[in-house]
C-alpha positions as CSV (number, residue, x, y, z in Angstrom):
1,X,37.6,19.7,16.0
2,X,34.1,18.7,17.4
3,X,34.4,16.3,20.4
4,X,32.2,13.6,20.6
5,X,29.9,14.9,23.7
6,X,29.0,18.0,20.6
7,X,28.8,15.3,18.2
8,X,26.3,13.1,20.6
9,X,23.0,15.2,20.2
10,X,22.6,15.2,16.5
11,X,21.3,11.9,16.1
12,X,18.8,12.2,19.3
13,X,17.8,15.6,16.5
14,X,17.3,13.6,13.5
15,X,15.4,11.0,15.2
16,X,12.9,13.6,17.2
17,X,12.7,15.3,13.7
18,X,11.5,11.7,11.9
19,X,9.6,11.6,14.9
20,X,7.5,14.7,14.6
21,X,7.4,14.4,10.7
22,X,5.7,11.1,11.1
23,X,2.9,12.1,13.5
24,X,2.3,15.5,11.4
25,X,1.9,13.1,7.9
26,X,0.2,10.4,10.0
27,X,-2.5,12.7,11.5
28,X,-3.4,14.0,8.0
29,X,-4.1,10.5,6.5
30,X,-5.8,9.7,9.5
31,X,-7.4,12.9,9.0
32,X,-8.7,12.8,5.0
33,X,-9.3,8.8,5.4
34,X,-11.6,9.4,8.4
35,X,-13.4,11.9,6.5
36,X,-13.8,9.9,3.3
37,X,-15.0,6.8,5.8
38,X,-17.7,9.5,6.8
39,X,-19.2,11.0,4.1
40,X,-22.2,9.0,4.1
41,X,-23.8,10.6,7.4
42,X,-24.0,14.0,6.7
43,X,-25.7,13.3,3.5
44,X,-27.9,10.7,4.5
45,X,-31.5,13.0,5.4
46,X,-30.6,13.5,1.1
47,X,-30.3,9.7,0.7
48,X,-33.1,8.8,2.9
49,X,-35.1,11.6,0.6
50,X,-34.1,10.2,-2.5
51,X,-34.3,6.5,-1.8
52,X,-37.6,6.4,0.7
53,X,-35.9,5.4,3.5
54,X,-37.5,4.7,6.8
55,X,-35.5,5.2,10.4
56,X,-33.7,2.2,10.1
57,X,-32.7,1.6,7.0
58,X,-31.0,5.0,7.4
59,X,-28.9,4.5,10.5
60,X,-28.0,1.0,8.5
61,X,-27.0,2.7,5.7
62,X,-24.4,5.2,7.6
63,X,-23.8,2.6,9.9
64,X,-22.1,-0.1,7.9
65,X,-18.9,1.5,6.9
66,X,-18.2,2.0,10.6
67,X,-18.6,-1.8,10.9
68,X,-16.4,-3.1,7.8
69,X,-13.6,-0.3,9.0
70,X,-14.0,-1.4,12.6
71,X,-13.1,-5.3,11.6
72,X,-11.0,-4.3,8.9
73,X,-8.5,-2.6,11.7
74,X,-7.9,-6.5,12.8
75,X,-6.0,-7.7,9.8
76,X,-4.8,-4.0,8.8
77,X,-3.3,-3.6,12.4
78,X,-1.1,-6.9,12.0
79,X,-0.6,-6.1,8.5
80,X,1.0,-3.3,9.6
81,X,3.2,-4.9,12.4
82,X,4.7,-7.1,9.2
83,X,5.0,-4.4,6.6
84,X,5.2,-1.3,8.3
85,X,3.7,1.9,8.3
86,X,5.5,3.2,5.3
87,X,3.6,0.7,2.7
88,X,0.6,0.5,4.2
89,X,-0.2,4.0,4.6
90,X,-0.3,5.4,0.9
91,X,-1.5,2.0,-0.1
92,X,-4.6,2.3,2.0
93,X,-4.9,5.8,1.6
94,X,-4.8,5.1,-2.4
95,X,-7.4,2.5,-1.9
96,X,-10.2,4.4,-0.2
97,X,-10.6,6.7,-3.4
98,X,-12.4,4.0,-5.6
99,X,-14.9,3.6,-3.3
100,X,-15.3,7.9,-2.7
101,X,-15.7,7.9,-6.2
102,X,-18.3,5.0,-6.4
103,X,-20.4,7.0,-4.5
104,X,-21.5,9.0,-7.4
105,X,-22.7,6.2,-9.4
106,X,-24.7,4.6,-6.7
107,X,-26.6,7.4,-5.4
108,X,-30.0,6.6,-6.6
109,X,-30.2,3.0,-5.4
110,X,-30.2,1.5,-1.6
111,X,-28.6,-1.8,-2.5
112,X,-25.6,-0.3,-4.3
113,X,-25.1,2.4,-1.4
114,X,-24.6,-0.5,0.9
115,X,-22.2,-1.8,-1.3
116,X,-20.1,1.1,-1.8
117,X,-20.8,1.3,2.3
118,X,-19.1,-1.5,3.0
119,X,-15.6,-0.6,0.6
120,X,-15.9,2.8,1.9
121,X,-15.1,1.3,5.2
122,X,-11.3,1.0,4.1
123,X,-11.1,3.7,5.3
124,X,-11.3,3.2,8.6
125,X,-8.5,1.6,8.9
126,X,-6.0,3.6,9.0
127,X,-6.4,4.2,12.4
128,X,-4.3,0.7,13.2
129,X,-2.0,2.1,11.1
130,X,-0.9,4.9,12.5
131,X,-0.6,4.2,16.2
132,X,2.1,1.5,16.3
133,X,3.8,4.0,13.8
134,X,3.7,7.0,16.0
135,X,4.1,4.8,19.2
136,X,7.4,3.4,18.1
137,X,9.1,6.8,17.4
138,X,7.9,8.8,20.7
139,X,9.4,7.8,24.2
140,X,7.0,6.8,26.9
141,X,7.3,9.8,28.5
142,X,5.8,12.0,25.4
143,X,3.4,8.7,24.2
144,X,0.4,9.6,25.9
145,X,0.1,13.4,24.3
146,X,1.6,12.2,20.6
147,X,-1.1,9.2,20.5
148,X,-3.6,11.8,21.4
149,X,-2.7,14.5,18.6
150,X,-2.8,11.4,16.3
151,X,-5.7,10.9,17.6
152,X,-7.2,14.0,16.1
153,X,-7.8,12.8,12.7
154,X,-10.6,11.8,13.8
155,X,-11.6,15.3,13.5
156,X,-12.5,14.2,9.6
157,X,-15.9,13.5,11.0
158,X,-16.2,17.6,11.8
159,X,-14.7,17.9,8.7
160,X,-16.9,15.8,6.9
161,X,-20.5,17.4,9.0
162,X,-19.6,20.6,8.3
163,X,-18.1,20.7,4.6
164,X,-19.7,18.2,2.8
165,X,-23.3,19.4,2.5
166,X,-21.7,23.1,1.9
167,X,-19.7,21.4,-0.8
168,X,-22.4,19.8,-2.3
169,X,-24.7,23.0,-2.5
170,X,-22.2,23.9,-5.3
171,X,-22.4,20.5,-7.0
172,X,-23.8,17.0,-5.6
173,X,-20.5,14.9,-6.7
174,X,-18.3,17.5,-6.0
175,X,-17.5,16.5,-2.3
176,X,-16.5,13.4,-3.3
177,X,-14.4,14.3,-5.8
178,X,-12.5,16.5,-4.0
179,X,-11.9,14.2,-1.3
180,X,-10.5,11.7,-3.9
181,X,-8.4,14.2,-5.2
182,X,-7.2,14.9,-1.7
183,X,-6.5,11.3,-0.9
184,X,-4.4,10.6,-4.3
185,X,-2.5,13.7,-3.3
186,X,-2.0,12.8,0.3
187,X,-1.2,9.1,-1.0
188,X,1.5,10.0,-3.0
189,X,3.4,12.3,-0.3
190,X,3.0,9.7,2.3
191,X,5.1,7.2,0.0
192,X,7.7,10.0,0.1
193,X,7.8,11.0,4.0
194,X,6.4,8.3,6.2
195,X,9.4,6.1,7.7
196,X,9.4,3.3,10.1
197,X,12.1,3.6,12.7
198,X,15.0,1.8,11.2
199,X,15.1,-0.8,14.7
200,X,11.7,-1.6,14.2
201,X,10.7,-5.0,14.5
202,X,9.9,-7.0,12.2
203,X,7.8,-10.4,13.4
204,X,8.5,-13.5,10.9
205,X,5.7,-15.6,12.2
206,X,1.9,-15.9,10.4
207,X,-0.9,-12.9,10.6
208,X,-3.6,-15.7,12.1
209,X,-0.8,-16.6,14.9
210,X,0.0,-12.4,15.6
211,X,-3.4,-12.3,15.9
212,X,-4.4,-15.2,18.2
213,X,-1.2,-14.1,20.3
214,X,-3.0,-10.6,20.7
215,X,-6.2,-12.1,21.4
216,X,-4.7,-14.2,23.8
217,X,-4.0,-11.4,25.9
218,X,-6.6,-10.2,29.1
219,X,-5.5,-6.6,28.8
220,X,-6.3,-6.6,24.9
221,X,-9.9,-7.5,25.8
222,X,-10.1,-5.2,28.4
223,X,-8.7,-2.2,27.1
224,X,-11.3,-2.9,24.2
225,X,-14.2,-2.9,26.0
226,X,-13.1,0.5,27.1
227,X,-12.5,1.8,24.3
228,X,-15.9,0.5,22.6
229,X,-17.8,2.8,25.4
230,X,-15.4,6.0,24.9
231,X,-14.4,6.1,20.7
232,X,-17.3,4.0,20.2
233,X,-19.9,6.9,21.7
234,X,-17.8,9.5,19.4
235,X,-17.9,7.2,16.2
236,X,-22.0,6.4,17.2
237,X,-22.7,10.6,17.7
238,X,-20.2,11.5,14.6
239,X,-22.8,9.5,12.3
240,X,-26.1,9.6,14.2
241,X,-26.3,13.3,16.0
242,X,-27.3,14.7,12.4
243,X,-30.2,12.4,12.2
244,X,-30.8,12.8,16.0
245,X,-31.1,16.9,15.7
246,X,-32.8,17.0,12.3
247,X,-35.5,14.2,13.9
248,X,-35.6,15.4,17.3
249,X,-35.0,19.3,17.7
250,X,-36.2,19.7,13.8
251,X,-33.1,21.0,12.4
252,X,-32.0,21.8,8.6
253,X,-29.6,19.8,7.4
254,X,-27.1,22.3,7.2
255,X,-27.8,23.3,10.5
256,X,-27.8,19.9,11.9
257,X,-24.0,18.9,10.3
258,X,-22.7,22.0,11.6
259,X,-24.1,21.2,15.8
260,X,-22.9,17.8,14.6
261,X,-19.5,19.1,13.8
262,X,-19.4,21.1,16.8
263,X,-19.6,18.0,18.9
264,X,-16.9,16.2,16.5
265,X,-14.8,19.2,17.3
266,X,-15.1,19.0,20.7
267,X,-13.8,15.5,20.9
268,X,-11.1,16.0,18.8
269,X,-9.8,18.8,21.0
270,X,-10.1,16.8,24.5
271,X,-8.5,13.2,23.2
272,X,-4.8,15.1,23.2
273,X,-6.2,16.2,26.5
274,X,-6.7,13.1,27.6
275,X,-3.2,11.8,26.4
276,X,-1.5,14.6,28.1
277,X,-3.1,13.6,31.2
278,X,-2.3,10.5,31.0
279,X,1.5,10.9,30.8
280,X,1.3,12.5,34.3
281,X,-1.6,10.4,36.1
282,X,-2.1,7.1,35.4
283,X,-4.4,6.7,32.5
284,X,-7.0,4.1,34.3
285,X,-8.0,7.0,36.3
286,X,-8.1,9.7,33.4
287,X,-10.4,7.1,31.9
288,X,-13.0,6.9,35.1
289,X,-13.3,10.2,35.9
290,X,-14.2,10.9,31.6
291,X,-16.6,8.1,31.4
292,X,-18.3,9.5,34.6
293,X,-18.4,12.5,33.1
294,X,-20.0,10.9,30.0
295,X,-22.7,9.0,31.6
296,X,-23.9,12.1,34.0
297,X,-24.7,14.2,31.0
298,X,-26.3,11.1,29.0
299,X,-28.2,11.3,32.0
300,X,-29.1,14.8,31.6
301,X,-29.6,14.5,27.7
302,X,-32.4,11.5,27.9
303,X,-34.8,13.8,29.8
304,X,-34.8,15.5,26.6
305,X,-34.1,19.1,27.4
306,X,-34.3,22.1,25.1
307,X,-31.2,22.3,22.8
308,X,-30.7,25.7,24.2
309,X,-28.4,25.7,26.8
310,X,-29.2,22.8,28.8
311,X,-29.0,20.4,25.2
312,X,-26.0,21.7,24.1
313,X,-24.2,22.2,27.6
314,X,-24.8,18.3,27.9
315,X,-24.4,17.5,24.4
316,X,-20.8,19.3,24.3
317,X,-19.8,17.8,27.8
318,X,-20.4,14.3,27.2
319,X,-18.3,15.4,23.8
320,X,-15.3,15.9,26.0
321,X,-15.8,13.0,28.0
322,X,-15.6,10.9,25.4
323,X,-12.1,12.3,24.0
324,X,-10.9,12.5,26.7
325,X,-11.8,8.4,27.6
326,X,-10.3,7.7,24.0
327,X,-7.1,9.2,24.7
328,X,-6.1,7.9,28.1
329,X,-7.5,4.1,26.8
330,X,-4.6,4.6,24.1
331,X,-2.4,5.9,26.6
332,X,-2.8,2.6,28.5
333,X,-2.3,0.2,25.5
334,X,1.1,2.3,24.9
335,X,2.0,1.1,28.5
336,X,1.3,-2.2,28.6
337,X,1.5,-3.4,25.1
338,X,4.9,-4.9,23.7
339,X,6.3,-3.1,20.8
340,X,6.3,-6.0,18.6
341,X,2.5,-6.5,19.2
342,X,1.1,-2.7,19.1
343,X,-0.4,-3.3,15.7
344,X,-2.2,-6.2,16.0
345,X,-3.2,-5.3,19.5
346,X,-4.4,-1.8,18.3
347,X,-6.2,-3.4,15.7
348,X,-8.1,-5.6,17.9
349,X,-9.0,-2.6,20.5
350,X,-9.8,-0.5,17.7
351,X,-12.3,-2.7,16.0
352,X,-13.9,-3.0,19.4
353,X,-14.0,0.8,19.1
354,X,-15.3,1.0,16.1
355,X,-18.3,-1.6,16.6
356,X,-19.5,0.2,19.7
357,X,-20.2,2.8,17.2
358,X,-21.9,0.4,15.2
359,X,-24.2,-0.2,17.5
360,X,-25.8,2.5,18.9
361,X,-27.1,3.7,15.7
362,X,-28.8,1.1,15.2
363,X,-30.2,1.2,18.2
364,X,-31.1,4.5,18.5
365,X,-33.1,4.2,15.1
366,X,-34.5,1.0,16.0
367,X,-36.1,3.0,19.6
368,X,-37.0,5.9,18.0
369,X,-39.0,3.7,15.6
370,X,-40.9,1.8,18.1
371,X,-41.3,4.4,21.0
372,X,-40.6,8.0,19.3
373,X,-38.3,8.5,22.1
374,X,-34.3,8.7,22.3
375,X,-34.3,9.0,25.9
376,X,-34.0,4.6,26.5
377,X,-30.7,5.0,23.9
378,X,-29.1,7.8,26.3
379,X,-29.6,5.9,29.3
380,X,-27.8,2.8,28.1
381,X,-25.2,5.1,27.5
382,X,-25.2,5.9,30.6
383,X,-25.3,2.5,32.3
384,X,-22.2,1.6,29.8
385,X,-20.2,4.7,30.7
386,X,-20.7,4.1,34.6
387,X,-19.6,0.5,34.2
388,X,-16.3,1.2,32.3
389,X,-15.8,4.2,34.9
390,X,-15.9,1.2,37.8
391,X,-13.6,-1.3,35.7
392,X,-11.5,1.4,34.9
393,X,-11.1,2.6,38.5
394,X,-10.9,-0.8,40.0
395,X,-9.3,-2.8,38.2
396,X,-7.0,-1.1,35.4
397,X,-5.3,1.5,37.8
398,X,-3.5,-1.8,39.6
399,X,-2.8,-2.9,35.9
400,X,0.8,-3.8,35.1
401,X,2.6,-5.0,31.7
402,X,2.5,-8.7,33.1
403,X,-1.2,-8.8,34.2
């Protein structure tokens, strides 16, 4: 007969099994839903062809599903502290294909494109769904590296720079038909393997009051500044370094998405990094020393140096910096964060994220319109990353849960 020390481990099994399940399912959606919020910007040098588009309009154009899925993570993060993971995940994920397949239709006209722009940010979302799900079934200990292999779905955008304009060689609605089919696919499997942790729980008290509670908090603020300069520099290079090579350094467009993917990949890689880090030094400082990192190679980049090395060296660098920043940022809200709150929190920080990548597009066009220079947009980068690397240092290293 089994005594009940044998017995003891099986359940600590199950639950590290449910555990791993959820962050492998979780980091897919993340994955295909990040590349379906993306596939306007490695396509758009074909848009701005095909519709006359000056500078602006264009960074408009790929920049407006990165706002509508940076706001949308507000009321999809608390959503998701009510409902759970487990319906909002395939619903979301089943959502996002009308407006992948909408793109075909509006192709030849600017208006509809920012239409189907702003649905298309749906997909962006997803991101507040995920990490209150994977933060709930990993123990502080492991929180900091699972949140940053989450975290690598945002490796859709490499996805999206490199496969999409290969994809479309062989047929110009063909990549977004296969990342519909994908996402109806990956929808239906979710419904079937994504669980909440069965002690989960569950708030009884209005979105708009989870979400002024959140608010209400310093840290929430804080961390999302943070987070604006780090995921926000990713999101702003995912969707402008095409534009930037191709204008600057005359790339194809081919040959652009595919540098462009490099530096996606490159982020992707470092946030687990930065996570892993952070479970063994204290994230605040994992966050200063990435974001200095970050600014002195937006430094280097704004001099405009050839692509080859000194570009690319400083390109790729500031790449890692960046990951790096967005894992340990996430590593903090794990720490200081009640459970209950994670979603709505996360939402908030993440929309913060996601408009700092808003932003610089925008920018950037706007600059290179008026001066034919990028060099003022990398410095600003620069002045942002050196200020969150002195917050981060001197203030959110003495940071505890009741700050």
């Amino acid at each position: 007969m089994d005594t009940a020390a044998e017995q003891a481990p099986a359940p600590d099994r199950e639950q590290q099994a449910a555990a791993y399940r959820n962050l492998i399912v979780a980091t897919v959606g993340f994955t295909l839903t990040f590349w379906a919020w993306n596939l306007i910007a490695p396509m758009s040098g074909d848009y701005k062809e095909r519709l006359g588009l000056g500078s602006f309009q264009q960074s408009f154009l790929v920049a407006v599903p990165v706002l509508v899925g940076s706001l949308g993570r507000i009321p999809v993060g608390a959503l998701t502290d009510r409902f759970g993971a487990r319906a909002m995940f395939p619903a979301v994920s089943a959502l996002t294909v009308v407006p992948v397949l909408l793109l075909i239709p509006a192709k030849d006209s600017y208006g509809a494109m920012l239409a189907v722009g702003f649905l298309l940010g749906l997909g962006g979302t997803t991101f507040a769904i995920g990490i209150p799900l994977v933060n709930s079934w990993f123990p502080p200990a492991k929180r900091g590296l699972a949140l940053g292999v989450f975290g690598m779905g945002m490796g859709g955008v490499a996805l999206s720079g490199y496969f999409t304009p290969r994809i479309a060689k062989h047929g110009e609605n063909l990549p977004f038909l296969i990342v519909a089919g994908a996402l109806v696919v990956y929808s239906l499997l979710a419904a079937v393997l994504i669980t909440d942790r069965p002690d989960r729980r569950v708030p009884t008290d209005t979105l708009a009051h989870r979400l002024g509670q959140a608010g209400g908090l310093r840290v929430t603020w804080e961390l999302s500044a943070l987070y604006a300069i780090g995921f926000g520099g990713i999101v702003a290079f995912g969707v402008y370094l095409p534009t930037y090579l191709k204008t600057w350094y005359e790339m194809s467009p081919t040959e652009a998405g595919t540098k462009a993917a490099g530096f996606a990949l490159v982020t992707v890689l470092f946030r687990p990094f930065g996570g892993w880090l952070s479970d063994r030094i204290h994230p605040a400082l994992v966050t200063a020393g990435a974001l200095l990192a970050a600014a002195l190679m937006a430094i280097v980049q704004a001099f405009d140096p050839g692509l080859y090395p000194v570009g690319t060296v400083a390109l790729l660098c500031m790449a890692a910096g960046l990951g790096t920043a967005s894992g340990s940022v996430f590593a903090l809200v794990s720490q200081v964060t009640p459970q209950a709150q994670v979603g709505s929190v996360t939402g908030i920080v993440g929309a913060m994220g996601g408009l700092g990548g808003f932003v610089p597009p925008l920018v950037m066009g706007a600059i290179h319109s008026a001066k034919g220079s990028y060099s003022i947009g990398f410095m600003l980068l620069s002045d942002l990353a050196l200020a969150g690397c002195v917050y981060a240092y001197g203030r959110m290293r003495t940071l505890r849960p009741s700050d």
